[in-house]
C-alpha positions in Angstrom: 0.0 0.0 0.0 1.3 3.4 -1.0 0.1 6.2 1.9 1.6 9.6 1.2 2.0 12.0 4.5 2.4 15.6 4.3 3.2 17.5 7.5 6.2 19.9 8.9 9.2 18.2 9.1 10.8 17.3 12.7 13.3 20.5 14.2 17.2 19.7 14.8 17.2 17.0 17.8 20.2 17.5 20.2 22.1 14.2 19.9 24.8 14.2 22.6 28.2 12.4 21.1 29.8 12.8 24.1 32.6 15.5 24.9 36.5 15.9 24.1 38.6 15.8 21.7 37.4 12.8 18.8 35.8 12.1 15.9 32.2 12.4 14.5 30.9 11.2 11.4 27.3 11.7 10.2 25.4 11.2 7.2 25.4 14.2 5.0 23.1 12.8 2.4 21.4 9.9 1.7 19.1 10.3 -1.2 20.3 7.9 -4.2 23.9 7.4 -5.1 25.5 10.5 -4.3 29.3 12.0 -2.3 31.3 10.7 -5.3 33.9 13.1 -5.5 33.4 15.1 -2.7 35.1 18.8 -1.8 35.2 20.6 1.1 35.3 24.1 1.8 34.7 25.9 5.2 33.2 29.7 6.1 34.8 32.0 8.6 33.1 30.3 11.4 34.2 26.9 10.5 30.9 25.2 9.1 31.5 23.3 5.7 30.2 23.5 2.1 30.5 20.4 0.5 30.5 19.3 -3.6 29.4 15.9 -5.1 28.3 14.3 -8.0 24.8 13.0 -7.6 23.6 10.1 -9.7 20.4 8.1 -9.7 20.6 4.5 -7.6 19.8 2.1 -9.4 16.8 0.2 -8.6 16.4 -4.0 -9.2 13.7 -5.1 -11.0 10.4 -5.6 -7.8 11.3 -2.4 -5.9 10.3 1.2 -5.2 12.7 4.1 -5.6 13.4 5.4 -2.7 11.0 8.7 -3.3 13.4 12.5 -3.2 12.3 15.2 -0.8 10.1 18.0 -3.0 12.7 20.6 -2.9 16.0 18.2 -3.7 18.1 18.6 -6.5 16.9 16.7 -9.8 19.8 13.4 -11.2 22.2 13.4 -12.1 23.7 16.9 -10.8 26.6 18.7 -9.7 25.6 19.2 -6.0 26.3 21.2 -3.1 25.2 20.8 0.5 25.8 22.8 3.1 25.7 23.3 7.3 24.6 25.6 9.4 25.6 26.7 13.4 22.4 24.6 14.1 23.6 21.5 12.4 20.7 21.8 9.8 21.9 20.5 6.4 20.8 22.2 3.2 21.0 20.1 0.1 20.8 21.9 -2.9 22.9 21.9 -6.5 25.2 23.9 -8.8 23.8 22.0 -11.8 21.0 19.6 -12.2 19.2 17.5 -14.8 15.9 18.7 -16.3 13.3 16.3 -15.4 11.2 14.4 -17.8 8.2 16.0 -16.5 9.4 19.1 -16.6 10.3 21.4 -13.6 6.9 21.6 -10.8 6.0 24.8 -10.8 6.5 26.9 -7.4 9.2 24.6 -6.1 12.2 25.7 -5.5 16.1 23.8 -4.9 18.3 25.2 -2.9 21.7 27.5 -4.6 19.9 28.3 -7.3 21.2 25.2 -9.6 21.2 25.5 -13.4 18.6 23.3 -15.6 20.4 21.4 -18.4 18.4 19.3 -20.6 19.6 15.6 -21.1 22.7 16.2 -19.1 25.7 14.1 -19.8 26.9 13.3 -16.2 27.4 9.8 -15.0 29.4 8.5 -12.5 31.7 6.9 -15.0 32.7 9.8 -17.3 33.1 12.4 -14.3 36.5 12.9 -12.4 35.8 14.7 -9.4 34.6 18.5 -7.9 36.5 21.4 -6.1 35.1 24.3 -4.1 36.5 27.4 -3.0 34.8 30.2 -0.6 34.6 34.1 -1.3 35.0 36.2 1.7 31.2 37.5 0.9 30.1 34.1 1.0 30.2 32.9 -2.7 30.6 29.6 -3.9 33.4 28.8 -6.8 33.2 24.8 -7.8 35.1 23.3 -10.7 34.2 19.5 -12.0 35.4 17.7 -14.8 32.7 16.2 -17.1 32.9 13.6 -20.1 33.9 16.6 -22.6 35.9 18.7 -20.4 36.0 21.1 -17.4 33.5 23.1 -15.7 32.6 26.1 -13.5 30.1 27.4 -11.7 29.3 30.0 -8.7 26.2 30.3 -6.4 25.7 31.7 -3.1 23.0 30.8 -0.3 19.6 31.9 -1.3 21.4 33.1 -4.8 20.9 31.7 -7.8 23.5 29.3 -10.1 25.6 30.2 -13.1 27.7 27.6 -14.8 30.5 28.0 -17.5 33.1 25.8 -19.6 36.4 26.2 -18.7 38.2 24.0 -21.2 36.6 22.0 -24.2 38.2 18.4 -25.0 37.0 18.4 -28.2 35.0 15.2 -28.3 33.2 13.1 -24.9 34.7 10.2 -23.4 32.8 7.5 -22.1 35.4 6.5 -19.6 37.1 9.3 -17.2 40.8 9.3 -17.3 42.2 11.8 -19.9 41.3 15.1 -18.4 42.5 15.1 -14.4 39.9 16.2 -11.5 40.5 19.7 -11.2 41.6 22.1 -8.3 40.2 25.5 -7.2 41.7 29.0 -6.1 40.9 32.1 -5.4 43.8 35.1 -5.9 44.0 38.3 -3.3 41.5 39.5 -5.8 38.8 37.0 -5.5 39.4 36.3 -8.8 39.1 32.2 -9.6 41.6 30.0 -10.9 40.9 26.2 -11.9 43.8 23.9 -12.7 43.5 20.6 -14.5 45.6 18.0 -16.2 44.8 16.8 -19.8 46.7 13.3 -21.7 46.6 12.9 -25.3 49.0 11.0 -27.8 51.4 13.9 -27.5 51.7 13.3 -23.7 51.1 15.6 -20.3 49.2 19.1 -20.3 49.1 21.4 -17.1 47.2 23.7 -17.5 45.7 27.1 -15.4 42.8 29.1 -16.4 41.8 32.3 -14.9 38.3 34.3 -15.0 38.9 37.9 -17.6 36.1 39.4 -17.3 33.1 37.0 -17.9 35.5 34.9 -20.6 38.3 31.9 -19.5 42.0 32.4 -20.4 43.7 29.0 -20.5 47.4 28.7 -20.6 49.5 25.3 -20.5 52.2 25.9 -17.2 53.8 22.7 -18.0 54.1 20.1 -20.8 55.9 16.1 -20.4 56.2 13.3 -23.3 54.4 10.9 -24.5 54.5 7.9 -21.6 53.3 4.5 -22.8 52.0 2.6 -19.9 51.6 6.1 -17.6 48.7 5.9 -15.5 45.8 8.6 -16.4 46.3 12.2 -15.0 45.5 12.3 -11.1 43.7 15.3 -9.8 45.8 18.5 -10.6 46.1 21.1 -7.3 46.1 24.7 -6.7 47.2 27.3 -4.7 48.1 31.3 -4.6 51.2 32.0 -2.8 51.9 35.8 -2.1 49.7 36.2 -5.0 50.7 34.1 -7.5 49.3 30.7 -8.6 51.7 27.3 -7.8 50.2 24.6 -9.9 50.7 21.1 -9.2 50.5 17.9 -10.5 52.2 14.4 -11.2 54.0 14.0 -14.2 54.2 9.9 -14.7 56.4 10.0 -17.4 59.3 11.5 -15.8 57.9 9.9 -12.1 57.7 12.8 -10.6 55.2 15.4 -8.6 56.2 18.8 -10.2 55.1 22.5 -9.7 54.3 25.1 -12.2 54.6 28.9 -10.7 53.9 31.8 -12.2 57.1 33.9 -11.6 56.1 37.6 -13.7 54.8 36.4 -17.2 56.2 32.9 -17.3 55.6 29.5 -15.9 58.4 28.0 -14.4 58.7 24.2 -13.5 60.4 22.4 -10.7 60.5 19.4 -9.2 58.4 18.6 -5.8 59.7 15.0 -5.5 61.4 12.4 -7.9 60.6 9.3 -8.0 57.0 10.0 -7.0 54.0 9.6 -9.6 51.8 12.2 -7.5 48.5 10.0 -8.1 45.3 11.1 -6.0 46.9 14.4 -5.2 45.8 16.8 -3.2 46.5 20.6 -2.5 46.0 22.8 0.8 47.0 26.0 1.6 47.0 28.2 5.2 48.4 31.5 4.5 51.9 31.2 2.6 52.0 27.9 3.4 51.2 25.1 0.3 50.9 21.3 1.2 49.9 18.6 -1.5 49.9 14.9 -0.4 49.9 11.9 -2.8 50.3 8.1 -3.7 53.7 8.0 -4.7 53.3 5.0 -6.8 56.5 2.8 -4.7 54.1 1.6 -1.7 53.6 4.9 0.1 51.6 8.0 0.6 54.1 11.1 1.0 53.4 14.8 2.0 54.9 17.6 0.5 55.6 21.0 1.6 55.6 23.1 -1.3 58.2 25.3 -0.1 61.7 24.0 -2.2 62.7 23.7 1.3 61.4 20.9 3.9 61.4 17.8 3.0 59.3 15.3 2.3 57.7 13.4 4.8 56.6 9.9 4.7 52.9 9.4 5.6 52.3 5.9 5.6 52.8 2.6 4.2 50.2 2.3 1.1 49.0 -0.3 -1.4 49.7 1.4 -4.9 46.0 2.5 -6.7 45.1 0.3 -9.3 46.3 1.4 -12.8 42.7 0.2 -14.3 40.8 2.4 -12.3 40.3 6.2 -13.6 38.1 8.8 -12.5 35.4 8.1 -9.5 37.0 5.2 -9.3 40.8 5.9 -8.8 42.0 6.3 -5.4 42.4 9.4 -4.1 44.6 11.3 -0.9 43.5 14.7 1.1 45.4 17.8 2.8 44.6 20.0 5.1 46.4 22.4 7.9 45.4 23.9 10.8 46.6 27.1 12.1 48.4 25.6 15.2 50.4 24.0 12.2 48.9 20.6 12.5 48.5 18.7 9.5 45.6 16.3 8.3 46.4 13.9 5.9 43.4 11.0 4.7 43.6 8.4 1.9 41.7 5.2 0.8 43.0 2.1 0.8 42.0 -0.7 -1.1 42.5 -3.2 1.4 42.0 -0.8 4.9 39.2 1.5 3.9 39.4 5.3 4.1 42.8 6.3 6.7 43.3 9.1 8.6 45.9 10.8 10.2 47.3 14.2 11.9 50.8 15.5 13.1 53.5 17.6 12.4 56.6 15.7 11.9 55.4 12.2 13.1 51.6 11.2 12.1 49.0 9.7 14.4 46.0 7.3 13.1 42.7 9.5 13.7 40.0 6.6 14.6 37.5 6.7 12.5 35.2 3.7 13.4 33.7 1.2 10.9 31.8 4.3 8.6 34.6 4.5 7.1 35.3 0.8 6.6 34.3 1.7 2.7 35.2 5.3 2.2 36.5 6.4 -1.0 37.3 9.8 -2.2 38.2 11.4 0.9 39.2 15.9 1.4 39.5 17.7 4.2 39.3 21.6 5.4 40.4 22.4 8.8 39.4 25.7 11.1 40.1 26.6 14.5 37.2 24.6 16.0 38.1 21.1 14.4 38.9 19.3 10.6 36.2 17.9 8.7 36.6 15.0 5.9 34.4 14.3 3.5 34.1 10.8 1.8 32.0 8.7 0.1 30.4 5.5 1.5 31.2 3.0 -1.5 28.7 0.1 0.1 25.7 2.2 0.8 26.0 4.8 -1.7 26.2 7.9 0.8 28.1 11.2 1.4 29.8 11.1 4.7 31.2 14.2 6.6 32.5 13.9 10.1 34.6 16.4 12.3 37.6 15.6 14.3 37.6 18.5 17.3 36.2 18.9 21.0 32.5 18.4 20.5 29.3 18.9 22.9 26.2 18.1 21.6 26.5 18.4 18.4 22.9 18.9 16.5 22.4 17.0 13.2 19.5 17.2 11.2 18.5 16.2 7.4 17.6 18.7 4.5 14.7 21.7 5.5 10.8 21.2 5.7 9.6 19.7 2.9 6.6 16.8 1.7 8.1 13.6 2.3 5.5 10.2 0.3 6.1 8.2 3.3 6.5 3.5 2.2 5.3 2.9 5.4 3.5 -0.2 6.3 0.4 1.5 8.3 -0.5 5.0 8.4 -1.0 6.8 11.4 -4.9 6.9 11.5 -4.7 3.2 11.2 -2.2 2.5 13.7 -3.0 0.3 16.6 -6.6 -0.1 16.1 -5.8 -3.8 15.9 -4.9 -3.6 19.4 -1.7 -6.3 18.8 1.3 -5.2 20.5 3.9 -4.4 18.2 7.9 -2.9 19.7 9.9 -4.7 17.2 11.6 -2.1 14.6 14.7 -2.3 12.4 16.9 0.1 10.0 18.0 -0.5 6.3 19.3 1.9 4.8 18.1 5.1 6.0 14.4 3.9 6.4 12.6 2.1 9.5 10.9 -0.9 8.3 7.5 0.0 9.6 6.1 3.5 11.0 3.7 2.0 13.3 4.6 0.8 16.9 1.9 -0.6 19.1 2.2 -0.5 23.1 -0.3 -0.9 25.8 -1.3 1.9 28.1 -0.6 2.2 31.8 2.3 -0.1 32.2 5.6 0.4 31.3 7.2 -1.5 27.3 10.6 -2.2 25.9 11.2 -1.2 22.2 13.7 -3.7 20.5 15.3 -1.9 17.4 17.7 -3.8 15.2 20.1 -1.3 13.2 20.9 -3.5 10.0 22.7 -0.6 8.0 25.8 -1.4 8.0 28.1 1.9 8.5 25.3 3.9 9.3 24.3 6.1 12.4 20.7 5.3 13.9 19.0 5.7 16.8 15.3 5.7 17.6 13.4 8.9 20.3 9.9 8.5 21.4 8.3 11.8 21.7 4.8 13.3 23.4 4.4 14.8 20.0 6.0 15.4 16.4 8.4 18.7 17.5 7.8 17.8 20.9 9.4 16.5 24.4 11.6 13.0 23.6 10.3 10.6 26.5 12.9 8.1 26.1 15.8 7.4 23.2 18.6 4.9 22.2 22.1 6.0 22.2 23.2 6.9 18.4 24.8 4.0 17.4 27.0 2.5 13.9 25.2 -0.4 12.6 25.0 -3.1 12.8 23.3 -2.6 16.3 21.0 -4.0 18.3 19.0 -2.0 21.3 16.6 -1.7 23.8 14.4 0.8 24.8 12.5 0.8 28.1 9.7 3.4 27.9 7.7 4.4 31.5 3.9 3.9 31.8 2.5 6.4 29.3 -1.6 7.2 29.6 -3.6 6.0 26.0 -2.7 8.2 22.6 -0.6 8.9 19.9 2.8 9.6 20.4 5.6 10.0 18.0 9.4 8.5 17.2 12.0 9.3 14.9 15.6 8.5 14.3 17.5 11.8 15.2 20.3 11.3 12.6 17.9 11.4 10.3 14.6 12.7 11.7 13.1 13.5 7.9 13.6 10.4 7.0 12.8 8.1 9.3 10.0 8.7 11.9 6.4 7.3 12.8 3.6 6.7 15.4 3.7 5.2 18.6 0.1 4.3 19.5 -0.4 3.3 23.3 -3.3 1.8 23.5 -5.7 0.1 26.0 -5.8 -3.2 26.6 -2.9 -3.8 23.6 -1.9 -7.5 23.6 
């Protein structure tokens, strides 16, 4: 039975994590396949902006799509979530896919996003996103599609524009030739976007810059032809004391290499021999460049780009997989704090997504088992804490958690909107039956009923059986939808199984939710007299 529900959407539930210094991961969106890869930006006051690719999931043959929020961004799309102070996620895009049926009218997504008809974005022809911030809050994103790379800008409440930076000349099917880019802004505010491109005649670097409303592209750096070189990784940028740095990895001479702009001209030199630079990634704090990498020999290195420190050994690491390109290459992330810490993350093929922090010697961050199949990690630290960003390979999820001294941290889902609640009884319905029912699981992010039965005037235990493997759940009874929570579960990882002893409540309708993802995942609680 389909029953559609339409009501206000549960507030932000306090969820206390616990105190001290550690690490908290949540679910930043759920909706389909989406997080694939991920960038992170974060505002003055330390709460992130976050790009992904979003793609439709695809759905077996016998079951339902899992029905998107009226408001969400239509797939595939270039999106971008965001945070705010109350832990309320927006989920909006910079680009989205015109919908068969045409766009409902008075329904808006959030940032904006442009419409493109029959847009030529899939997961397997895409190579990753990069954001930047503007000091008056605009968003700068970059992304590499099948026939090139991208920009766009947006701003909260604003609306989307989108541009080609470069043109490959024809589409490829298969990511790989053109690199994921990377994303800066100058003292100016002016953008620049920096990408890798392979063809028969060997490696392009280039940098393109914003002239007014037109691109100027310029090659910083050129290698030979390479048979056997692994495809471009993800090209990184940075402005130092005003000048763009440029880096990439340059398989055929195995080497990570930097492009500067030193008065007209580019000039090249070497980061690290003997290093293939695959996965890169580039962070700056001030004057201060890092870039981390695969180097290709069994290791992930970090780099400070100064011609000065040297290189410091990360870790131990399997070497990615030549056959895999694109979303599906491995990838490493940077970031610095301003206490001079450094955050280093990484996915390994046989360890899951790895985290570290340190200065001169690096220290495993525990991330629990969320990360057990996290791919395409980045990072962005502030004076309150880092966040990462990856995706969850096994259930198809963005993930963003914060490593920093946390108190009640609140975490809700996207705003208000109409929900079509799956649900095996609807609330007028529920407990009229008068059979006792207090068993409840989690798939996915969805209960597996949203009716609950309990008798009146004596106290009940709810048993709840968290199947989602990787995901946060936990399950709050409430006097009321928005109201007081009675009683609630710890949030817990799944799998989990828990209890929940709720006191003698008087005959009515009460209400319970899962406060990770209270937009999601909610229903009644009938108490009811003489329930057996």
């Amino acid at each position: 039975m389909l029953a559609a529900a339409c009501a206000s959407n549960p507030t932000a539930t306090s969820v206390d994590f616990g105190s001290g210094v550690r690490f908290v991961p949540v679910v930043a969106d759920s909706l389909d396949n989406v997080g694939l890869g991920s960038s992170l930006a974060l505002t003055a006051e330390g709460l992130p902006y976050v790009t992904y690719f979003g793609f439709p999931a695809v759905v077996k043959e016998g079951e339902i799509p899992i029905p998107r929020p009226i408001g969400s961004p239509f797939l595939p799309g270039v999106l971008l979530s965001s945070v705010d102070a109350n832990g309320v996620w927006t989920h909006g895009a910079i680009e989205q896919a015109k919908p068969k049926a045409d766009l409902p009218q008075g329904i808006t997504v959030p940032f904006g996003p442009v419409t493109t008809d029959n847009l030529q974005l899939t997961a397997d022809d895409s190579n990753g996103t990069a954001i930047a911030l503007g000091s008056d809050g605009t968003v700068y994103a970059a992304w590499t599609m099948r026939d090139g790379v991208y920009y766009g800008t947006t701003k909260a409440d604003g609306t989307s524009t989108v541009q080609q930076v470069f043109n490959y000349g024809t589409a490829v099917s298969l990511a790989g030739p053109i690199s994921a880019p990377g994303i800066a802004l100058d003292a100016g505010g002016n953008p620049w976007v920096a990408f890798s491109v392979l063809g028969s005649g060997g490696l392009e670097a280039h940098a393109a810059t914003l002239n007014g409303s037109k691109w100027t592209d310029q090659v910083v750096a050129t290698s030979g032809p390479c048979g056997g070189c692994p495809e471009p990784g993800p090209t990184g940028i940075a402005v130092l004391r005003g000048k763009p740095v440029v880096v990439f990895g340059d398989g055929a001479k195995d080497a990570v290499e930097m492009a500067s702009l030193q008065g007209s001209k580019w000039i090249v030199s070497d980061v690290e021999s003997n290093a293939q630079g695959l996965g890169l990634s580039v962070a700056s704090t001030g004057n201060t460049a890092y870039a981390s990498y695969y180097t290709g020999h069994g290791a992930v290195h970090l780099a400070v780009l100064d011609g000065q420190t040297p290189v410091k050994p990360i870790a131990k690491a399997l070497n990615p997989s030549p056959t895999k390109t694109g979303n599906s290459a491995s990838r490493t992330a940077v970031a610095a704090g301003a206490d001079g810490t450094i955050y280093v993350a990484w996915d390994d093929e046989t360890k899951g997504l790895q985290f570290v922090s340190g200065t001169d010697t690096f220290t495993p961050v525990e991330l629990g088992s969320t990360a057990s199949g996290g791919l395409h990690p980045a990072l962005a630290a502030s004076d309150s804490g880092v966040y990462l960003s990856w995706y969850d390979s096994v259930n198809q999820n963005l993930m963003v958690g914060v490593q920093g001294d946390l108190q009640n941290i609140l975490v809700a889902n996207p705003p208000p909107s109409i929900v079509p609640s799956f649900g095996a009884s609807s609330s007028a319905s529920c407990g009229q039956d008068k059979k006792v029912l207090l068993n409840i699981s989690a798939t996915g992010t969805s209960f597996d009923t949203t009716c609950l039965v309990g008798p009146a005037s004596k106290g009940f235990t709810i048993n709840f059986d968290n199947k989602a493997t990787g995901i946060q759940h936990n399950i709050d009874v409430f006097d009321k939808q928005g109201g007081t929570s009675l009683e609630s579960t710890q949030v817990a990882t799944g799998p989990a199984q828990q209890t929940l002893a709720v006191q003698s409540l008087d005959a009515g309708s009460y209400y319970f939710q899962c406060d990770v993802h209270p937009t999601l995942m909610f229903g009644t609680l009938a108490v009811v007299k003489g329930a057996s």
